[in-house]
N, C-alpha and C positions, 0 to 999 in steps of 0.2 A: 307827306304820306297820309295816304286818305283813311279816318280810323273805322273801323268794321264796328256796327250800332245796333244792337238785338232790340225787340218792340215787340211786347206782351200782347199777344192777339187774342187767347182766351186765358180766361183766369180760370185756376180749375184749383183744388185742394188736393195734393197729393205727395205720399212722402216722394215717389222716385217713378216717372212716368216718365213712358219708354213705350217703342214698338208700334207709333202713329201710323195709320192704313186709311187708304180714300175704300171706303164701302159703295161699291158703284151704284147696288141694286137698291140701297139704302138713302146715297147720294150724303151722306156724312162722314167727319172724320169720325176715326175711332181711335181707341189709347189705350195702355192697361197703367195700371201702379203695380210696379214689381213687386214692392214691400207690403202694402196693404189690399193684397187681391182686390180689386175692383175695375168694374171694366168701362170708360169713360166713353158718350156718344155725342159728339158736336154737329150741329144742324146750322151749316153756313147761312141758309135762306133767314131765318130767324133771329141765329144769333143764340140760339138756347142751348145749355150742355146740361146733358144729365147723366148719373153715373149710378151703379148698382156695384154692390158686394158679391163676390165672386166667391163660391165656398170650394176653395183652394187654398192647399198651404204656402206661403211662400216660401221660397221665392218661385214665381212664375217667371215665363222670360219671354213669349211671344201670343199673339192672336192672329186666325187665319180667317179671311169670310169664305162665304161661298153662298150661295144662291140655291135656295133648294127648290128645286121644281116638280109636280105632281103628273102625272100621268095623264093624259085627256082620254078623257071619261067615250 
């Protein structure tokens, strides 16, 4: 029987991360930390994650994109 092998593809610091979304118009993953609001943005091209503090109480439980578009002038 063949055993199922997990393989750490970003290293990120977080207590409890959850809710990963492809952001199309961004073209990275995104992530939250349930427990310590922060909202995580990984940049496959580069390789680079960077994350910001979210002033939210926890526990939070989801993130949505959306693409905002302006009017032509």
């Amino acid at each position: 029987m063949a055993r199922d092998e997990a393989e750490l593809y970003i290293e990120a610091r977080h207590r409890l991360g959850e809710a990963i979304i492809w952001h199309v118009a961004r073209q990275r993953l995104m992530w939250i930390d349930l427990l310590d609001p922060a909202l995580f943005e990984h940049d496959l091209a580069t390789g680079q994650t960077q994350s910001r503090r979210l002033a939210l109480p926890p526990p939070i439980g989801a993130i949505a994109a959306h693409q905002q578009t302006r009017p032509t002038p």
